[in-house]
KEKE-3310 file (N, C-alpha, C; in steps of 0.2 Angstrom, whole numbers, plus 5000, padded with zeros to 4 digits):
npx = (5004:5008:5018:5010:5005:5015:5021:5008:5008:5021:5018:5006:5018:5023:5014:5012:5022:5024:5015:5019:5029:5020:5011:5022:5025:5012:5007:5007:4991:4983:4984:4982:4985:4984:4990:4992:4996:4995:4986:4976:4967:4965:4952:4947:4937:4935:4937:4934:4932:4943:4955:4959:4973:4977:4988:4993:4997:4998:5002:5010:5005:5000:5011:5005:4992:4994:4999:4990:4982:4969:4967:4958:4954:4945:4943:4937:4931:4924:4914:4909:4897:4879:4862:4849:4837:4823:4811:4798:4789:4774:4761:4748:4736:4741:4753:4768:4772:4779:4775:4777:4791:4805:4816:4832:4844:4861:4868:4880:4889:4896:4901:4914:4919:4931:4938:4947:4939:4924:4908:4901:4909:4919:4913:4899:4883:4879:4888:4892:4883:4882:4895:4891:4897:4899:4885:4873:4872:4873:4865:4854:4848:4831:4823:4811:4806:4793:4787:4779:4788:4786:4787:4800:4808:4806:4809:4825:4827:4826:4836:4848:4850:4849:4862:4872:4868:4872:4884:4890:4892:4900:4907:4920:4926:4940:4950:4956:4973:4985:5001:5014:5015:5011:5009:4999:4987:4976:4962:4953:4938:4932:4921:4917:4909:4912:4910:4914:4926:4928:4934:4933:4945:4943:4949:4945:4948:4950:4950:4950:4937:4930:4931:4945:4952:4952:4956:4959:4960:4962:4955:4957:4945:4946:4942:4951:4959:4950:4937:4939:4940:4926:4917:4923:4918:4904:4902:4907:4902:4888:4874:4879:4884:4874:4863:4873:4872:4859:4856:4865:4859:4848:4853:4858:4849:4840:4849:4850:4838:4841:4849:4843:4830:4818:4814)
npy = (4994:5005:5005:5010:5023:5030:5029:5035:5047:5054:5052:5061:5074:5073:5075:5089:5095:5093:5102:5114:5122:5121:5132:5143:5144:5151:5165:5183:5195:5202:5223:5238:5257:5272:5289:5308:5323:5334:5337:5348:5358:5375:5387:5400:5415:5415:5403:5392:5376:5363:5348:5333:5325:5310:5296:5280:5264:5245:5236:5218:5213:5202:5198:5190:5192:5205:5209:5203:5212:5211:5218:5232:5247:5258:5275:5286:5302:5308:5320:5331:5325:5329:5335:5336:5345:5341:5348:5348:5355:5362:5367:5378:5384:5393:5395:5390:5380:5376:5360:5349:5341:5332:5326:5322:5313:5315:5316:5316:5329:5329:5321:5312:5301:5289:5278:5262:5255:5259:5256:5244:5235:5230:5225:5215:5221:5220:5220:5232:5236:5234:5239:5252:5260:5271:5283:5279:5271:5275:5274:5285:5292:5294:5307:5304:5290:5283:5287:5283:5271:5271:5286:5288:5285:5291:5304:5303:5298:5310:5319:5312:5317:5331:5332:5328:5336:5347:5346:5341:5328:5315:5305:5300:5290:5278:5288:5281:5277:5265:5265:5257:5241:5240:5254:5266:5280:5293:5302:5316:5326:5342:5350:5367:5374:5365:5358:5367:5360:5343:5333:5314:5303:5289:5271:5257:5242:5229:5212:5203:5205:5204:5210:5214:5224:5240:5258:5272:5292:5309:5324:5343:5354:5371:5388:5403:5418:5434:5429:5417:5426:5430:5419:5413:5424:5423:5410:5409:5420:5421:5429:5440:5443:5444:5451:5463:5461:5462:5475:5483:5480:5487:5500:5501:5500:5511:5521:5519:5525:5538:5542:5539:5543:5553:5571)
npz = (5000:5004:4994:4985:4988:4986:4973:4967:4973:4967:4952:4952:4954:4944:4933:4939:4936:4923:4917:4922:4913:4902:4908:4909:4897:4890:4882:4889:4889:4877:4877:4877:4877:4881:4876:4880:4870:4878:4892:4896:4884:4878:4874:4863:4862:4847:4843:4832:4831:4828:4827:4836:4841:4845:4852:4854:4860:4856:4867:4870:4856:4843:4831:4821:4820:4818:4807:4796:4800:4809:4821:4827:4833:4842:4845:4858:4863:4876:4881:4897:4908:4907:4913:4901:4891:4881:4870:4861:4849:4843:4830:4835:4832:4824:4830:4834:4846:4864:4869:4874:4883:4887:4899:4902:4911:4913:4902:4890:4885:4873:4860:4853:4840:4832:4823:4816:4806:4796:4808:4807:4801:4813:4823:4832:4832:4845:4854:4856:4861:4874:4878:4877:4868:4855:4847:4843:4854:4865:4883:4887:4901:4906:4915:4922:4922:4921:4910:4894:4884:4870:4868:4876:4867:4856:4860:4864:4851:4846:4852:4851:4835:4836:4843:4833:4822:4825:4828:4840:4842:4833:4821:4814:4802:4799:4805:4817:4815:4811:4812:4817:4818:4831:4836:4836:4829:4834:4829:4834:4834:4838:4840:4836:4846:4858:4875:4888:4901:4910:4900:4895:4887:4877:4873:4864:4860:4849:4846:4830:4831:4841:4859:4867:4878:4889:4889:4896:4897:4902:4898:4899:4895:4893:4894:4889:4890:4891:4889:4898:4911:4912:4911:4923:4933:4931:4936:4949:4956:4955:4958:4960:4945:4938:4942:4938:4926:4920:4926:4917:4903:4908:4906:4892:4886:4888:4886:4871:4871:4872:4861:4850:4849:4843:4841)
capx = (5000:5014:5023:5005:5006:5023:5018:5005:5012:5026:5014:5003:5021:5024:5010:5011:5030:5023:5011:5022:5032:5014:5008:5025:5025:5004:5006:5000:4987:4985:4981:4981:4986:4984:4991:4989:5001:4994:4981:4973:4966:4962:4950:4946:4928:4934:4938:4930:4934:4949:4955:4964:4976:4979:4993:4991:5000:4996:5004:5008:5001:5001:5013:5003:4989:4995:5001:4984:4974:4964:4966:4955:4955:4939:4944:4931:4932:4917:4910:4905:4887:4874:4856:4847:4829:4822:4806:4796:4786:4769:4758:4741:4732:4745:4760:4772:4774:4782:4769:4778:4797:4809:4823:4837:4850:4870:4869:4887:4887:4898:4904:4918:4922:4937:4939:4950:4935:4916:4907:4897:4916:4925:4911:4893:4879:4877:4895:4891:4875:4886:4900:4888:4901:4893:4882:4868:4872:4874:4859:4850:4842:4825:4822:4805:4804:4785:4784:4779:4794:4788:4790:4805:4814:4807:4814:4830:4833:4828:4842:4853:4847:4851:4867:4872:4869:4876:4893:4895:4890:4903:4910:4927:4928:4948:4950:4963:4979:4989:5008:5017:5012:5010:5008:4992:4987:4970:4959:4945:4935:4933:4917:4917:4905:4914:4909:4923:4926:4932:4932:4937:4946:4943:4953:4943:4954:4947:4954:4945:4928:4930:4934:4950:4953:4951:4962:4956:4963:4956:4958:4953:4946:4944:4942:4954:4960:4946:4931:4938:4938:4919:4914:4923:4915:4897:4902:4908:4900:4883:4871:4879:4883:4865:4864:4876:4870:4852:4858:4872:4852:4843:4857:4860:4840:4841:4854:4850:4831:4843:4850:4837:4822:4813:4811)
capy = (5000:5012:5008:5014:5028:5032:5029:5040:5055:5053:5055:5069:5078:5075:5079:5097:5098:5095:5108:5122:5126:5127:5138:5148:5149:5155:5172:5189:5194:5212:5227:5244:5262:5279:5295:5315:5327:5339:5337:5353:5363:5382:5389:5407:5416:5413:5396:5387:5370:5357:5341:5333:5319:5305:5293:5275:5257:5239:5230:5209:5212:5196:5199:5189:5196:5214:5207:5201:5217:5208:5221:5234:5250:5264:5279:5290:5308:5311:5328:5330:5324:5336:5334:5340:5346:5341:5350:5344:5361:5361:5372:5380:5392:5395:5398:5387:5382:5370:5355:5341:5339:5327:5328:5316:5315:5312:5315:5317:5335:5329:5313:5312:5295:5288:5270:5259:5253:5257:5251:5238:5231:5229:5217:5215:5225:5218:5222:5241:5241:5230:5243:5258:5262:5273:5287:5277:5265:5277:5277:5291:5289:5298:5309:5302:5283:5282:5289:5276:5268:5276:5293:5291:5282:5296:5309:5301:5301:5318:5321:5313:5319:5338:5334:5326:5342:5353:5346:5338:5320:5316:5299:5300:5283:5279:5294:5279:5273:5261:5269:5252:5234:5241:5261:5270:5289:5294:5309:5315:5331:5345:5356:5376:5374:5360:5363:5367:5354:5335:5327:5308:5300:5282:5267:5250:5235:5224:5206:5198:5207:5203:5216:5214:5229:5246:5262:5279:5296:5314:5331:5349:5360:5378:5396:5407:5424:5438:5423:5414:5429:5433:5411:5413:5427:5422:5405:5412:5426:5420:5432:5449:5444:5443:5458:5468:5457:5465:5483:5484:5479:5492:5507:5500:5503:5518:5523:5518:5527:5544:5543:5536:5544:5558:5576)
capz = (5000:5005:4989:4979:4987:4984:4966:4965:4972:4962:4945:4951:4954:4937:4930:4939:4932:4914:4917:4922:4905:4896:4910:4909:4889:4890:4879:4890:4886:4874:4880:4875:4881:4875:4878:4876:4871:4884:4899:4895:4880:4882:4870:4864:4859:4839:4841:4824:4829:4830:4827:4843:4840:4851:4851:4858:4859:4859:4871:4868:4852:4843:4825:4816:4820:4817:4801:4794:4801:4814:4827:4827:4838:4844:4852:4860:4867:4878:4886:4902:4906:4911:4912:4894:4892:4873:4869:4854:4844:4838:4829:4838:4830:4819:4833:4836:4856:4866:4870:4877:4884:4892:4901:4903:4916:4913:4895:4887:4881:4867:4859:4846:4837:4828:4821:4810:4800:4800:4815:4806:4800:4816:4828:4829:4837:4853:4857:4856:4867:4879:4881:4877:4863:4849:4849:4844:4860:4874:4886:4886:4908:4905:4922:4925:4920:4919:4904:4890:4880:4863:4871:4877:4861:4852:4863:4863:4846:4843:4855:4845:4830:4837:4845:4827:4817:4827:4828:4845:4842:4827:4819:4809:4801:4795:4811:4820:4809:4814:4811:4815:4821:4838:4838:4830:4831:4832:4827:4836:4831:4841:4837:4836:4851:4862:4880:4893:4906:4908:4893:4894:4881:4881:4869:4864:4855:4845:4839:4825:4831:4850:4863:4872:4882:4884:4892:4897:4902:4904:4895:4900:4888:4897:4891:4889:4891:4893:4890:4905:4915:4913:4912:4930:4935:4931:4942:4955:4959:4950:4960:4957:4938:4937:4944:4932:4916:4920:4924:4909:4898:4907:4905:4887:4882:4891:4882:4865:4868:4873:4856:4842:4850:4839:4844)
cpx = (5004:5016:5018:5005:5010:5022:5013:5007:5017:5023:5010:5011:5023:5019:5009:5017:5029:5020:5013:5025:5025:5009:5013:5025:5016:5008:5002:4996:4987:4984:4983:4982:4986:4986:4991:4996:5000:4987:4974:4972:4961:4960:4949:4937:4928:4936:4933:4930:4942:4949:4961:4966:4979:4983:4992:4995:4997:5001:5003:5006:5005:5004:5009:4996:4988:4997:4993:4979:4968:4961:4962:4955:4947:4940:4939:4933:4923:4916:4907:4897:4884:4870:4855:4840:4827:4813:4803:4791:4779:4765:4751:4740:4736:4752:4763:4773:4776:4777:4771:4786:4798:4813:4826:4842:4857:4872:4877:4886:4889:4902:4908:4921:4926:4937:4944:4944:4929:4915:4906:4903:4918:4920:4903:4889:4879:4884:4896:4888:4880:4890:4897:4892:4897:4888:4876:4866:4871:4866:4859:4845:4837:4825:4813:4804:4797:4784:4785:4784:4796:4790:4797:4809:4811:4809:4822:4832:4832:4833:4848:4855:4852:4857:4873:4874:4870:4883:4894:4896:4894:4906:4915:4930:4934:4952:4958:4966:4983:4999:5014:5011:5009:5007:5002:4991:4978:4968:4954:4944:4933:4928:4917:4910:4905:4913:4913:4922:4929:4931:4936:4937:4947:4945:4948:4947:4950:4950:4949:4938:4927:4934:4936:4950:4950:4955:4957:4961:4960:4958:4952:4952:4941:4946:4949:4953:4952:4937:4931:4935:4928:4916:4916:4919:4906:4897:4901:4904:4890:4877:4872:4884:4877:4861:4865:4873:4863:4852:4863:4864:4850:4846:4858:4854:4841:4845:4853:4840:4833:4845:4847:4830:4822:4811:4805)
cpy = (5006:5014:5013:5023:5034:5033:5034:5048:5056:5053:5059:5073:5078:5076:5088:5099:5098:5101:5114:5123:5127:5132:5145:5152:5153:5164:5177:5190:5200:5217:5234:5250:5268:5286:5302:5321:5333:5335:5341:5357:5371:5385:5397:5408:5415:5406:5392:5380:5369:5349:5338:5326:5314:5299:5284:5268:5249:5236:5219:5208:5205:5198:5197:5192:5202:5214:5206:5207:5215:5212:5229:5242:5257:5269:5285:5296:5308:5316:5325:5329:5329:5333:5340:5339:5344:5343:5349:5354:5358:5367:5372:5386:5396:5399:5392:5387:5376:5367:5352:5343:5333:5327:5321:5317:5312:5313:5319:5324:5335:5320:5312:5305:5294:5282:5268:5259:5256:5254:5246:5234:5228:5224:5219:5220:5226:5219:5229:5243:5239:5237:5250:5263:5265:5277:5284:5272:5268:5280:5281:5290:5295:5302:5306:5294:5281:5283:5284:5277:5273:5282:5296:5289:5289:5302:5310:5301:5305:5321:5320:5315:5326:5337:5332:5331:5348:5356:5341:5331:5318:5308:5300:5290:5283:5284:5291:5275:5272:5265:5263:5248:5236:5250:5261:5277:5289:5301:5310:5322:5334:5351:5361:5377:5368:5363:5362:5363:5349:5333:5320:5303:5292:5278:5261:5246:5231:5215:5201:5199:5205:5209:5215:5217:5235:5252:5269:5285:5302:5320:5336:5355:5365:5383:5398:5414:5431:5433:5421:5420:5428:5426:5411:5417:5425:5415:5405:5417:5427:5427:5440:5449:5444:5449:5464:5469:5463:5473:5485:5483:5485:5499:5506:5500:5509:5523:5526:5523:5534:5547:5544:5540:5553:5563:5578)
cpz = (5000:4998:4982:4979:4986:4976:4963:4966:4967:4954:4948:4953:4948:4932:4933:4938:4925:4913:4915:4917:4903:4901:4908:4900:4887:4889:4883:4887:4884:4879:4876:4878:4877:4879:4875:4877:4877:4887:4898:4886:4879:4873:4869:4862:4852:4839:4836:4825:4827:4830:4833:4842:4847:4850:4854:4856:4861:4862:4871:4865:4848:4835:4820:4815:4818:4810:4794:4795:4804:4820:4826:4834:4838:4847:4852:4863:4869:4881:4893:4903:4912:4910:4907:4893:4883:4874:4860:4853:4841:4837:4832:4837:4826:4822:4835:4842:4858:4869:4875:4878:4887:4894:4904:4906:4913:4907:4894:4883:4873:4866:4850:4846:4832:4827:4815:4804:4803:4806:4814:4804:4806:4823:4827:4836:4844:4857:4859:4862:4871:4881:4880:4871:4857:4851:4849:4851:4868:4875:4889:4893:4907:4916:4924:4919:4918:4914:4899:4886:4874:4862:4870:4873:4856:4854:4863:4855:4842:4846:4851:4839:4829:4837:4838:4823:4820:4828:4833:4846:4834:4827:4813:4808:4796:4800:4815:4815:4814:4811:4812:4817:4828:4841:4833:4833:4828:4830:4828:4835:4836:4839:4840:4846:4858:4868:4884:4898:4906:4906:4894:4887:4882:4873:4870:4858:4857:4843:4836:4829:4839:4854:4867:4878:4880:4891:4891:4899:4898:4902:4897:4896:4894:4893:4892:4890:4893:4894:4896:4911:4918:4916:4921:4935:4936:4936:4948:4959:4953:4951:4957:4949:4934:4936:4939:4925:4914:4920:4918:4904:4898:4904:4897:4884:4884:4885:4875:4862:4869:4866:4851:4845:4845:4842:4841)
residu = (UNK:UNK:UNK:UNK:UNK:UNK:UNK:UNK:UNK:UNK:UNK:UNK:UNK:UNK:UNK:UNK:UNK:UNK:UNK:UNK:UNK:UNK:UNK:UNK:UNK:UNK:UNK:UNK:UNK:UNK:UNK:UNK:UNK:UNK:UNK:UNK:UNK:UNK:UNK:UNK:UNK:UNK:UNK:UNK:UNK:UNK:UNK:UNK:UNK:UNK:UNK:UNK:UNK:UNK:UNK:UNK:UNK:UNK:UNK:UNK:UNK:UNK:UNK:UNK:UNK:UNK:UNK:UNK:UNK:UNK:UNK:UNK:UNK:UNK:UNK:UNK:UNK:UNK:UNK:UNK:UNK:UNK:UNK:UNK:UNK:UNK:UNK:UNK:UNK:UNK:UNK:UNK:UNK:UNK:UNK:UNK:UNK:UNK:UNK:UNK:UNK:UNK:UNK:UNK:UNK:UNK:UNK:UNK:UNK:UNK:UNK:UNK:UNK:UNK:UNK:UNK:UNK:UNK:UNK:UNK:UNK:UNK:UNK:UNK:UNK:UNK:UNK:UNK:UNK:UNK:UNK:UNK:UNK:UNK:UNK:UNK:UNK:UNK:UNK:UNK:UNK:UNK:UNK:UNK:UNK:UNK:UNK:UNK:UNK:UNK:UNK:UNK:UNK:UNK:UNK:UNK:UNK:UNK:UNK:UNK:UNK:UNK:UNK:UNK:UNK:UNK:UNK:UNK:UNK:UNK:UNK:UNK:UNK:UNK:UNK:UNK:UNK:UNK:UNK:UNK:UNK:UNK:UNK:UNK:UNK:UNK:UNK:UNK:UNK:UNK:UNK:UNK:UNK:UNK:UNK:UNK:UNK:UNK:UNK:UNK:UNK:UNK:UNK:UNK:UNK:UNK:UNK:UNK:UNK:UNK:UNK:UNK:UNK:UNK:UNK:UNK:UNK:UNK:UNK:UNK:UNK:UNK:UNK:UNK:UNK:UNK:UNK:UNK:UNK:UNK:UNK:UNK:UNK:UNK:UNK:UNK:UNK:UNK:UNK:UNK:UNK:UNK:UNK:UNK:UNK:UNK:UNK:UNK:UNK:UNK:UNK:UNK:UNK:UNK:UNK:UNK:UNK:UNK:UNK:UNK:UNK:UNK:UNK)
# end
């Protein structure tokens, strides 16, 4: 009996010595990272819009893979989220008036996209909703739930609808280029109306239509010069720029009725 079990042990010790070489040779696994030439970008009152590059590397990527064009990459800029009121217009009696709204909590003020390829190229539907990736995928939280389904999917994508053609909701497809096997550069868009704040830039890696990883990090777009002044003043000091805003209106009709008026 002794010698069985002298026997035994002695094959599961060799079975967990065969082991360890194909545990040691097991390939990391990829991963991804991205970084920004600056932290911060400072805007003026003629800013037109900008395109904002962002650099990024795969880690443990697999040659043959990178060789084939398997790897795929998404890089996202997204705006701070606020709550956004969408009010629908209808005519009565031949005036246009607000009827109906909806308001949505956390909405992303702004959302610029970059990709290797189209969306519909690089994995399927349901991989979108899953990570909320795509303008079409980010949920939209209605501030009052009860409100019936069709409602709020029609409110919802008149939101995106608007944020769409205004500029701040963008998709740049071809946006991220791979530079070698391992580096790529992105390009994400930058609308004449981008709002100031923390914008997070966020990286999704793809292989062969599966989602590996994914890397984040954080940029501050702020006013500048005489714009900042006043954006800080009205912040800080919100009561008595309320104040001035309204007397600077009064004294400026005032004004303007001392001028233009008719003897």
């Amino acid at each position: 009996m002794a010698g069985l079990k002298a026997f035994a042990g002695a094959a599961f010790l060799s079975l967990v010595a065969a082991a360890l070489p194909a545990v040691a040779q097991t390939p990391p696994a990829e991963s991804i990272q991205i970084g920004l030439s600056t932290d911060a970008v400072s805007i003026t009152a003629g800013f037109s819009g900008a395109d904002l590059t962002i650099f990024g590397s795969l880690e443990n990527a697999d040659p043959l893979v990178a060789r084939q064009g398997r790897y795929d990459v998404i890089v996202v800029l997204e705006g701070p989220p606020r709550p956004v009121v969408v009010r629908r217009k209808d005519r009565v009696l031949g005036v246009w008036i607000n009827l109906e709204s909806e308001t949505f909590e956390n909405v992303p003020v702004s959302y610029s996209v970059a990709t290797t390829r189209p969306l519909q190229d690089v994995t399927d539907p349901n991989s979108y909703k899953q990570l909320s990736l795509g303008a079409s995928n980010l949920y939209m939280k209605p501030a009052d739930v009860t409100d019936s389904p069709a409602t709020i999917e029609e409110f919802t994508a008149a939101l995106r609808d608007r944020k769409t053609a205004t500029g701040l909701y963008s998709e740049n497809v071809g946006g991220v280029q791979f530079l070698s096997q391992n580096l790529f550069r992105a390009t994400v868009r930058l609308a004449p109306n981008v709002p100031v704040g923390t914008h997070k830039a966020r990286a999704f890696l793809f292989k062969s239509g599966m989602f590996i990883k994914e890397s984040s990090a954080q940029l501050e777009i702020r006013k500048s010069g005489f714009e900042q002044s006043i954006f800080r003043v009205a912040h800080d000091y919100s009561f008595l720029y309320g104040v001035f805003a309204v007397s600077l209106a009064m004294l400026t009709g005032w004004l303007g009725r001392l001028i233009f008026r008719k003897d």
